[in-house]
C-alpha positions in Angstrom: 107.8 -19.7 158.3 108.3 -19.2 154.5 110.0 -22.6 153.1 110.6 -20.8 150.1 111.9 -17.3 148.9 112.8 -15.1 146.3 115.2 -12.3 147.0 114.5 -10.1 144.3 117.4 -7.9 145.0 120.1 -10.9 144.5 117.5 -12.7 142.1 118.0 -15.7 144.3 115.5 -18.8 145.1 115.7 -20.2 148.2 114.0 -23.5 149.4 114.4 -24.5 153.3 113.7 -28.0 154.6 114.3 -28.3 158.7 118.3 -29.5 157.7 118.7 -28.7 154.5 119.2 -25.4 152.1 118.9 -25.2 148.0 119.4 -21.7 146.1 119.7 -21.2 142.4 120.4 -17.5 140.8 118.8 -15.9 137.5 122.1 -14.7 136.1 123.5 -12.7 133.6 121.7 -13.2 130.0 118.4 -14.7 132.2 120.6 -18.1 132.8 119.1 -20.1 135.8 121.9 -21.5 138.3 122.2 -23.4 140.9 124.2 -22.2 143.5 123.8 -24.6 146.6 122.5 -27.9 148.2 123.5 -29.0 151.4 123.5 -28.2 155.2 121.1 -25.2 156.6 123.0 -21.7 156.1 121.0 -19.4 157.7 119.8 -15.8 156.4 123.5 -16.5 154.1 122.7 -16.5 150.2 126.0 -18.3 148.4 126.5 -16.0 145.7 129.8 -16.2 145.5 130.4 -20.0 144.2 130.4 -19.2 140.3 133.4 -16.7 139.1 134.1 -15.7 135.5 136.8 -16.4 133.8 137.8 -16.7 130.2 137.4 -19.9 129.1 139.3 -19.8 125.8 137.5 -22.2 123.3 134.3 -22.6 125.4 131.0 -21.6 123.7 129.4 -18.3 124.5 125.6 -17.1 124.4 125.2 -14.5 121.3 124.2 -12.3 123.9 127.8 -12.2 125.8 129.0 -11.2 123.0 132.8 -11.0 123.0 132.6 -11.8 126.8 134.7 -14.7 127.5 134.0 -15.2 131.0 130.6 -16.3 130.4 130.2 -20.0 128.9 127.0 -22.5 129.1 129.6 -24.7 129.3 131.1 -23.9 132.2 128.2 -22.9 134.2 126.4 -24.8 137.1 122.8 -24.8 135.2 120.1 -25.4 136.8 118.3 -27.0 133.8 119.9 -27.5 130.5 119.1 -27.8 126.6 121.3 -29.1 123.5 122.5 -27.2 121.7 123.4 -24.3 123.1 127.1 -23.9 124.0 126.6 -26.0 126.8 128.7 -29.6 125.9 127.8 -31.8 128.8 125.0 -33.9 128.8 121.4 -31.8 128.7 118.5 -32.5 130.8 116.1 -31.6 127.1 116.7 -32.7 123.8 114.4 -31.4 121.5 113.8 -31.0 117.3 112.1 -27.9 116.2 109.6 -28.6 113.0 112.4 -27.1 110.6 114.6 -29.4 111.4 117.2 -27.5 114.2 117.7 -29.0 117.7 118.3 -26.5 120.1 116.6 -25.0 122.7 117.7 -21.7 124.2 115.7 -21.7 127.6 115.7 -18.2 129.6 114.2 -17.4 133.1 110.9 -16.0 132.0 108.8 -16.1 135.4 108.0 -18.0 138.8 105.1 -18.3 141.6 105.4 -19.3 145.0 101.9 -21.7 146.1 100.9 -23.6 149.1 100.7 -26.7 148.5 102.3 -29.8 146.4 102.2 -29.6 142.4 101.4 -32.7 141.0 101.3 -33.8 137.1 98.5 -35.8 136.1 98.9 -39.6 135.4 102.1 -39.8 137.4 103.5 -40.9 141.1 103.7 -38.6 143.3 104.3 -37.6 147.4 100.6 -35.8 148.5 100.7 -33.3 150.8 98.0 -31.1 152.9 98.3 -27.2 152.0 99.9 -26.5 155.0 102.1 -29.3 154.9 104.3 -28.4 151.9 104.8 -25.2 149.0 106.2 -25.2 145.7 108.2 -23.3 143.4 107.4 -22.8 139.6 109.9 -21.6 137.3 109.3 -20.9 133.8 111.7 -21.5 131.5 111.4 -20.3 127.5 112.9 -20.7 124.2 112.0 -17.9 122.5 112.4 -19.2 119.1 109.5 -22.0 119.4 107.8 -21.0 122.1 108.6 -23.9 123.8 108.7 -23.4 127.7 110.2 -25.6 130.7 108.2 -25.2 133.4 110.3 -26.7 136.7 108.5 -27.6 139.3 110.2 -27.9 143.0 107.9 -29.1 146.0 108.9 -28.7 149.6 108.3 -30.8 152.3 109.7 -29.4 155.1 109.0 -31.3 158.4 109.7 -34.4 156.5 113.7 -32.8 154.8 112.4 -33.8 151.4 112.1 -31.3 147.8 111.2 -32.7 145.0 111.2 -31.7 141.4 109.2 -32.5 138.3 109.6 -30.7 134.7 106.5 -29.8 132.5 107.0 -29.3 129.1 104.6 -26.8 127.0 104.4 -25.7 123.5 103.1 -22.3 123.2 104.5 -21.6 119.6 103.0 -22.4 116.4 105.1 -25.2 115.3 104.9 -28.6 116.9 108.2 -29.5 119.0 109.5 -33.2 119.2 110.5 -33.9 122.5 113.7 -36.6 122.1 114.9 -36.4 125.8 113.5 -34.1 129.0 114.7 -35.2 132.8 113.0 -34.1 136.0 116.5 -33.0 137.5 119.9 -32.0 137.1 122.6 -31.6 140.0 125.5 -29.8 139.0 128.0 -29.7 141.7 131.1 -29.7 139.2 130.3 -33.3 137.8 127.3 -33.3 135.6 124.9 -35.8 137.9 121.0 -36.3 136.7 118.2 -37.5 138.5 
């Protein structure tokens, strides 16, 4: 059985455990969602969770444009940066080398491996290859070059996925990192992890 999927039509992520379901959603502008955590659901992706509305005063991406049914701010991210629109508390803080503090991240790419991740010099569950998969998601700043690499591991006999963020700097500037959390859960209170 796959423990983990992407549905490239819906642009939906899909990690199983025996009892349990998450999805997430590459959205409009290349803004990573989350979508759902909880009980099994079948073949049934919940797509339907997240409807626009005009926000008012709510900060919107450049790229929205006039489009006031689109805010950061509003939106159930599935990781998040300051200083971009979005005014809740952000999983990254960061300061570029001229001085700005945002960080703009954008699906950029994923891969689906056998196997657990793991991040060298820190605690982790260990897994055979057939035991477990992961999920990689890249996320980038364009500007710096800075990418968020999230990193979901899926252990399914035992109900457990975990997650880990990898921070790399592929620009040419150096990035100090103030602030970068393994996890947010946005289930319409900001919770971290």
């Amino acid at each position: 059985m796959e423990w983990i999927k992407y549905h490239e039509k819906e642009k939906v992520f899909e990690l199983k455990t025996k009892n349990s379901t998450y999805q997430m959603q590459v959205r409009e502008y290349d803004t990573l969602v989350h979508l759902y955590y909880g009980s099994p659901v079948g073949d049934t992706l919940i797509t339907d969770r997240i409807i626009g509305v005009d926000r008012g005063f709510s900060g919107n991406p450049y790229e929205a444009g006039k489009d006031k049914t689109f805010s950061l701010d509003t939106l159930p991210q599935e990781y998040t940066a300051y200083g971009n629109g979005d005014y809740r508390i952000n999983g990254l803080e960061t300061e570029q080398a001229d001085g700005s503090d945002t960080a703009n991240l954008k699906y950029e790419s994923y891969e689906i491996s056998k196997g657990k991740y793991s991040l060298e010099g820190l605690p982790a569950m260990f897994a055979k290859e057939d035991e477990a998969e992961t999920l990689e998601i890249v996320l980038k700043d364009h500007a710096s070059g800075l990418r968020a690499h999230l990193l979901y591991g899926v252990f399914p006999q035992l109900d457990v996925i975990t997650r880990a963020v990898r921070l790399e700097n592929t620009g040419t500037a150096p990035v100090t990192v103030k602030k970068a959390m393994s996890m947010e859960m946005d289930s319409g209170k900001r919770r971290h992890f």
